[in-house]
C-alpha positions, 0 to 999 in steps of 0.5 A: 242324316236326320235331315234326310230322314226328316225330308223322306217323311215330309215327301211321304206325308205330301204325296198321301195327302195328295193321293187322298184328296183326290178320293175325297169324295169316295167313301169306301165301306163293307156291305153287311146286308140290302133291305131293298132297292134303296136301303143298304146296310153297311160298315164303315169305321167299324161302326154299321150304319143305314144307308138310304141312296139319295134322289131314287125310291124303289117300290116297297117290300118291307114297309111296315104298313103296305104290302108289296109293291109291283116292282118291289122285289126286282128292285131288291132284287137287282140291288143284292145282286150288285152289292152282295159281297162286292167293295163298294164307295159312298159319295155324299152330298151337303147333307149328310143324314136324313129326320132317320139318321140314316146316311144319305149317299149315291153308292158305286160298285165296280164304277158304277153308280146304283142310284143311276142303274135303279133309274135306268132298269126302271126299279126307281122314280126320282124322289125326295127332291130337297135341297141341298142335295141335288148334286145329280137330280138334273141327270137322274130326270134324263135317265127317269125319262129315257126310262119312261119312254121305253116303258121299263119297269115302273113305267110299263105300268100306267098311272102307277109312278107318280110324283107322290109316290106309288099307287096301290094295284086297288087303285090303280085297278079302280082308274082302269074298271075293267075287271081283271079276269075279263076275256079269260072265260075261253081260257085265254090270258094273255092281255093285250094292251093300249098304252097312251102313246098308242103303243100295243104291248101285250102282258102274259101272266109272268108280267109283274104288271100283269094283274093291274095292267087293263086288258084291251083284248085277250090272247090265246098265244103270243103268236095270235098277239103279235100277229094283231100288232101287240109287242111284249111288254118291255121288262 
């Protein structure tokens, strides 16, 4: 009799080693508040940590020395709506905190990876590129990439995402000279713009990129824009 039982436990142990083995990887953890597009709070263990999603970085919103970025708040935004009260799993890479101590981890919610959907929505740039952790980086640059040929979000305005980081709208306005506020005396706002690639896109003043965007010609309705071949911008 004591062999049997001895044998049950021995099969028991094996399978759930087996079972979780195979979720190594996966950490699964309680969401207690997003600081924004990239930083999470969790519990894991019953312990909170920070969490800071690895490879991406979102524009700005609580930075305790810049102001908001364009983008900042959609990036926040969009990260609440995934992970607010919903199950969710880490993924770690070699290493596993940053000079902060923070958690450095990709995060999935419903199979989904966040770090890649930031990229895809264009809320992130591929950032902080240091090895060991580069488990993903070559298909976080596809991604970034689609996501700057289809102008999305960052993207959508020039010379804002660069590899150093993001350019403040003073700066940003200061490379494109012409003012802000040109071609509106008639009272026309809608800016139509020249991108690099040729491409006409027009901005109304509900565009995030709207005030750093360098208007080309002004509109008076989005019917009088598409009809001189501008498209709305891309969101």
């Amino acid at each position: 009799m004591k062999k049997w039982i001895i044998a049950v436990i021995i099969l028991l142990f094996t399978v759930g080693c087996a079972l979780n083995e195979g979720d190594s990887n996966l950490i699964p953890v309680e969401v207690i508040r997003v600081v924004d597009g990239d930083t999470v709070k969790i519990k894991v263990d019953g312990k909170e940590e920070t969490v800071r999603l690895l490879l991406i970085d979102t524009p700005e919103t609580v930075h305790p020395s810049k102001s908001v970025q364009p983008f900042g708040p959609e990036a926040s935004s969009f990260t609440k709506e995934l992970l607010t009260g919903k199950e969710i799993q880490l993924e770690m890479d070699i290493g596993e905190r940053d000079k902060y101590g923070r958690l450095l981890a990709y995060i999935y919610v419903d199979g989904q990876m966040v770090n890649e959907l930031l990229l895809k929505k264009g809320l992130a740039r591929v950032a902080y590129v240091y090895e060991p952790n580069t488990k993903y980086v070559d298909d976080f640059y596809a991604i970034q990439k689609q996501a700057q040929q289809e102008e999305v979000g960052i993207w959508s305005i020039e010379n804002y995402a660069t590899d150093q980081g993001y350019k403040d709208e003073k700066a940003v306005i200061q490379e494109n000279p012409k003012k802000d506020n040109e071609g509106t005396s008639n009272g026309c706002t809608i800016k139509g713009n020249i991108n690099s690639k040729g491409e006409k896109i027009f901005h109304t003043e509900a565009s995030p990129s709207y005030k750093v965007t360098k208007p080309e010609a002004m509109f008076c309705t989005e019917s009088e824009a598409i009809e001189a071949g501008y498209r709305a911008v891309n969101r």
